[in-house]
TIRO-2110 file (N, C-alpha, C; in Angstrom, 1 decimal):
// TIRO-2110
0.8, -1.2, 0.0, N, 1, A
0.0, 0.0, 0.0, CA, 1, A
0.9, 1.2, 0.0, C, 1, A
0.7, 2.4, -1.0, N, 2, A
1.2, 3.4, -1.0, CA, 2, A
0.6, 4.6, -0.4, C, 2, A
0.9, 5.7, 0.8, N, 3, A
0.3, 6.1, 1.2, CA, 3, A
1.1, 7.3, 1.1, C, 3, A
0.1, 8.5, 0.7, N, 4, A
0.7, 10.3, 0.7, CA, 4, A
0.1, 10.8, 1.6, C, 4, A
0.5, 12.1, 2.2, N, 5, A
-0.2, 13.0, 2.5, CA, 5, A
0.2, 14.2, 1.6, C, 5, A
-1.2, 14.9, 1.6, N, 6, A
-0.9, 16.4, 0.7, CA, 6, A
-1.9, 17.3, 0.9, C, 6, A
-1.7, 18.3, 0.7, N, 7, A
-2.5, 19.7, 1.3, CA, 7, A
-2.7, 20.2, 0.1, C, 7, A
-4.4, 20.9, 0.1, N, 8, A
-4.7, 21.2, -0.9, CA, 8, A
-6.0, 22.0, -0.2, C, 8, A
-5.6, 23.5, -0.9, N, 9, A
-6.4, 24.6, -0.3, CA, 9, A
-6.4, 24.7, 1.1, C, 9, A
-5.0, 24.8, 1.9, N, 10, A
-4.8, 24.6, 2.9, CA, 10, A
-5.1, 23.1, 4.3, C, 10, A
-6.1, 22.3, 3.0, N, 11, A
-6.9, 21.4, 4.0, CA, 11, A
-5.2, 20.0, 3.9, C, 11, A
-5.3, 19.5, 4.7, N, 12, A
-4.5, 18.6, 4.6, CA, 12, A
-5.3, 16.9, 4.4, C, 12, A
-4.8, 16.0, 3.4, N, 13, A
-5.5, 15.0, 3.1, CA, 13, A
-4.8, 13.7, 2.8, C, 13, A
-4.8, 12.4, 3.5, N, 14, A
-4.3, 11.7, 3.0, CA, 14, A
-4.8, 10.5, 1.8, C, 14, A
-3.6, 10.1, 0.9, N, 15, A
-4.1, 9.2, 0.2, CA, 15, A
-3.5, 8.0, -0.2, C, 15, A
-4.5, 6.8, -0.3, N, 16, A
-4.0, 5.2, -0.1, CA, 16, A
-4.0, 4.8, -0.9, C, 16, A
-3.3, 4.2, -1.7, N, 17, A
-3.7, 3.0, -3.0, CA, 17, A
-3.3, 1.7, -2.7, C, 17, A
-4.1, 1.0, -3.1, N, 18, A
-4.0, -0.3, -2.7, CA, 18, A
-4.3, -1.4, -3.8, C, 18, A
-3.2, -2.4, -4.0, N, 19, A
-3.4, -3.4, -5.3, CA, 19, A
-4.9, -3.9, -5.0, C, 19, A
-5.1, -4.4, -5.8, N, 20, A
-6.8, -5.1, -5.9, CA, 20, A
-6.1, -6.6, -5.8, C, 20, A
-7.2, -7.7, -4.6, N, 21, A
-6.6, -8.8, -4.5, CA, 21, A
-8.0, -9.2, -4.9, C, 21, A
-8.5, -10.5, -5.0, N, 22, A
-9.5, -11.2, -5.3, CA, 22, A
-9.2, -13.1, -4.7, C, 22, A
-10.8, -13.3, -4.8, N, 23, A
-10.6, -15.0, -4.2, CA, 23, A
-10.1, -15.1, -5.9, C, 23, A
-9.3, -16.6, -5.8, N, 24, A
-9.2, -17.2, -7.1, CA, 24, A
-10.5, -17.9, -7.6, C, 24, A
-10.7, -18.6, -8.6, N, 25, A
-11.9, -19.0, -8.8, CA, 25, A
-12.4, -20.2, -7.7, C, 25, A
-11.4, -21.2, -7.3, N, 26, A
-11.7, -22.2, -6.5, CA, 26, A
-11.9, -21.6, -5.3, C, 26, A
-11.7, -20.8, -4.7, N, 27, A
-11.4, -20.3, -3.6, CA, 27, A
-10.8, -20.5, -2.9, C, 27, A
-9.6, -20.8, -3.2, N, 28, A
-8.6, -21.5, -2.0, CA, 28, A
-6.9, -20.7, -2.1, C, 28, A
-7.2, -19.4, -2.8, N, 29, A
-6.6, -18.1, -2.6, CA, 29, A
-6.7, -17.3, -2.7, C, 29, A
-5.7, -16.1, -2.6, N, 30, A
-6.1, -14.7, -2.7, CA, 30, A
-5.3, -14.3, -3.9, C, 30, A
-5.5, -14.0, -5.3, N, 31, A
-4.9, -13.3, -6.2, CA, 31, A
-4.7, -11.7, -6.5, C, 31, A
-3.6, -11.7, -6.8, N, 32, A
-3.1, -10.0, -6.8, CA, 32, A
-3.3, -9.5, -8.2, C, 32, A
-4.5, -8.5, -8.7, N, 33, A
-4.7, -8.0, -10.1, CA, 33, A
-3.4, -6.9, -10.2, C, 33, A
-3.6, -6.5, -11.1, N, 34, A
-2.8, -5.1, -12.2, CA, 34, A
-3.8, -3.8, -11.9, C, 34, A
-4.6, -3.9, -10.7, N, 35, A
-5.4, -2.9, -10.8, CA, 35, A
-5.8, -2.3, -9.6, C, 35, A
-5.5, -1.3, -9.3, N, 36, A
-5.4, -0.2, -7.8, CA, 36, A
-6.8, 0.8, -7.5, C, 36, A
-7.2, 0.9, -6.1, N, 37, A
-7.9, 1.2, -5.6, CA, 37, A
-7.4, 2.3, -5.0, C, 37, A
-7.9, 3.2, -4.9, N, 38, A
-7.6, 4.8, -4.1, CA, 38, A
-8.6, 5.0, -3.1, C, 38, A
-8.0, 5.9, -2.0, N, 39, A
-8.9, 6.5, -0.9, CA, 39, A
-8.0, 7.4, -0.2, C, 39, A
-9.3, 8.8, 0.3, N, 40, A
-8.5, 9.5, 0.9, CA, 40, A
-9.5, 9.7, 1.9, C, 40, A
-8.7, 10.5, 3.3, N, 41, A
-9.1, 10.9, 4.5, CA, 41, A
-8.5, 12.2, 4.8, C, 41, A
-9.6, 12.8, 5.7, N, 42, A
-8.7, 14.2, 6.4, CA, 42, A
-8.1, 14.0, 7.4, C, 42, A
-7.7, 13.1, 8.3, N, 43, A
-6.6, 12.2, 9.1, CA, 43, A
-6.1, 11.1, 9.0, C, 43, A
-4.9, 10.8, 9.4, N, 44, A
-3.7, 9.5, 9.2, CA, 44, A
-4.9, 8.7, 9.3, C, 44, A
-4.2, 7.6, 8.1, N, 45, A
-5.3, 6.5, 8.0, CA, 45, A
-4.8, 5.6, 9.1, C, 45, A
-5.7, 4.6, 9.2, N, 46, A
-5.1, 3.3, 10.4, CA, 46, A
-4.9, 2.2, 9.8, C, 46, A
-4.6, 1.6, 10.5, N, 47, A
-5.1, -0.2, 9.9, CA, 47, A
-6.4, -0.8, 9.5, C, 47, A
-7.3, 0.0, 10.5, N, 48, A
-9.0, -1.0, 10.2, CA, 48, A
-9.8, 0.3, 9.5, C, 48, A
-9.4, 1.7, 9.4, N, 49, A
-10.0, 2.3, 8.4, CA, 49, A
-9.1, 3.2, 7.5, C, 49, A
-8.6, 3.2, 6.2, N, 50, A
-8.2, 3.7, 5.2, CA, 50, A
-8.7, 5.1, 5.1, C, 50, A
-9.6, 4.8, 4.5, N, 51, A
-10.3, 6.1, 4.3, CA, 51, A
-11.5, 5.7, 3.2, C, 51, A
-12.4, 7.3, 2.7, N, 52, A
-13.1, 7.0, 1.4, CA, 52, A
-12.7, 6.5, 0.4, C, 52, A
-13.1, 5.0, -0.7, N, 53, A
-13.2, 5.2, -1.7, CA, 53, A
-13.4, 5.9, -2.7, C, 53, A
-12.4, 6.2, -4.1, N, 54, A
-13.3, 6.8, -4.6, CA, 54, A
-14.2, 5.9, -5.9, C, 54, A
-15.5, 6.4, -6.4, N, 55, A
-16.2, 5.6, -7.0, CA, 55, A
-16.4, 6.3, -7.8, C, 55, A
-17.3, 5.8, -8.8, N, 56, A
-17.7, 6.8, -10.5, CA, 56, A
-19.3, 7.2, -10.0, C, 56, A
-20.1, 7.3, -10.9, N, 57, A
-21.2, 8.2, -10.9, CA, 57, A
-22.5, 6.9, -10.8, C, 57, A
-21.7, 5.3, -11.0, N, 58, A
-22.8, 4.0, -11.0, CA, 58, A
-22.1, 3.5, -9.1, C, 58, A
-21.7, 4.9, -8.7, N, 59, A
-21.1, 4.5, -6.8, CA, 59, A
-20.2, 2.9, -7.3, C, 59, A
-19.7, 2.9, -7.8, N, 60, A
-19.0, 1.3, -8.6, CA, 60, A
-17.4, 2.0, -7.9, C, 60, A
-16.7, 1.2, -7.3, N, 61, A
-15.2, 1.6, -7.5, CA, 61, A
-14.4, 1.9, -8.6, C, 61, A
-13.9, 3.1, -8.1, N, 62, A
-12.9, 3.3, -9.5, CA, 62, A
-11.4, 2.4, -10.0, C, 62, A
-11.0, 1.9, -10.3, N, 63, A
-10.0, 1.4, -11.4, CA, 63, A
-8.9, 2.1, -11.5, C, 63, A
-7.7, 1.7, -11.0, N, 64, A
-6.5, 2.2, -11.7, CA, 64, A
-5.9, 1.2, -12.4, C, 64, A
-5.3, 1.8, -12.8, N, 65, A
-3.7, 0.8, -13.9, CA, 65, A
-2.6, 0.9, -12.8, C, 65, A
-2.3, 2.0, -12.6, N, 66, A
-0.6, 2.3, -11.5, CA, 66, A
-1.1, 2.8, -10.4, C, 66, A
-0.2, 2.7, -9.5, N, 67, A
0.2, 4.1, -8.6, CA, 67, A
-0.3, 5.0, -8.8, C, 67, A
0.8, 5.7, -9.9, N, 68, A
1.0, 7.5, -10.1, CA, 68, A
-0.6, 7.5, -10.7, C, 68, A
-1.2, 6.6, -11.9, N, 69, A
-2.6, 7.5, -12.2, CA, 69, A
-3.2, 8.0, -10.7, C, 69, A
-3.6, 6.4, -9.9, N, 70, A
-4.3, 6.4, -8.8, CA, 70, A
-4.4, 8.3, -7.9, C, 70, A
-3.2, 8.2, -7.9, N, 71, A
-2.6, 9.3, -7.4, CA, 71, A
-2.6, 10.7, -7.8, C, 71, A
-2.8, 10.4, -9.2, N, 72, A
-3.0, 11.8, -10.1, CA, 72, A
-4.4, 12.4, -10.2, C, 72, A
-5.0, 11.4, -10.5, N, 73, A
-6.8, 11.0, -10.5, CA, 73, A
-6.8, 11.9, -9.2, C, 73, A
-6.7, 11.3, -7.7, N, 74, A
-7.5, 11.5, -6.9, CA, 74, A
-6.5, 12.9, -6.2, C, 74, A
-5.6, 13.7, -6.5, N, 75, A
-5.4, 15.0, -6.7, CA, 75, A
-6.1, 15.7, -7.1, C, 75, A
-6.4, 15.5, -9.0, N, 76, A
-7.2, 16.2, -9.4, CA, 76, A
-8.9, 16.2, -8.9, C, 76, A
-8.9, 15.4, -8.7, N, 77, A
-10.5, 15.1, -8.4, CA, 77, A
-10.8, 16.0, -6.7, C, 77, A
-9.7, 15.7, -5.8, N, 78, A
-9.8, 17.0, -4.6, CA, 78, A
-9.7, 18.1, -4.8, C, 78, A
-8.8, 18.7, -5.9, N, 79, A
-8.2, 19.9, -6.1, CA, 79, A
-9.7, 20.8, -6.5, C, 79, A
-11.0, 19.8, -7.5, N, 80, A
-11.7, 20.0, -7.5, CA, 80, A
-13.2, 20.4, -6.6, C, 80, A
-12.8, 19.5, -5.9, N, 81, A
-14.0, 19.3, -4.4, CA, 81, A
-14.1, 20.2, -4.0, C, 81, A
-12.7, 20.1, -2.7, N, 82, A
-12.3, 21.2, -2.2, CA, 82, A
-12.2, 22.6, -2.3, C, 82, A
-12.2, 23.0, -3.7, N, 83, A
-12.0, 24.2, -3.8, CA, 83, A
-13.0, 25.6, -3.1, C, 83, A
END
């Protein structure tokens, strides 16, 4: 899990990404996709809560490819909010 903090409009916000794991089909593991989940909080995340998701407009989680999108995405997308 890669975690930032960053201030934006004075507010201070952290943000998580986290690989997407899944059951395998039999169920008798946990597989690691190519694809990252973001969330942010206006305090240090913990262990049992991260923070908000963010989701599209069907409330469905959003999708990354890397890191840096995950991270770029949900910059712009605060820089937005916030303002």
């Amino acid at each position: 899990m890669t975690i930032e903090n960053i201030t934006i409009s004075g507010i201070s916000v952290w943000l998580s990404v986290d690989q997407l794991r899944e059951y395998s089909s039999d169920r008798s593991r946990i597989e690691t996709r190519q694809e990252f989940l973001c969330y942010y909080k206006l305090s240090e995340p913990t262990a049992m809560i991260i923070g908000e998701l963010f989701k599209d407009d069907s409330n469905k989680p959003i999708l990354f490819n890397s890191v840096d999108t995950a991270l770029a995405f949900a910059k712009n997308e605060l820089e937005r909010r916030l303002k």
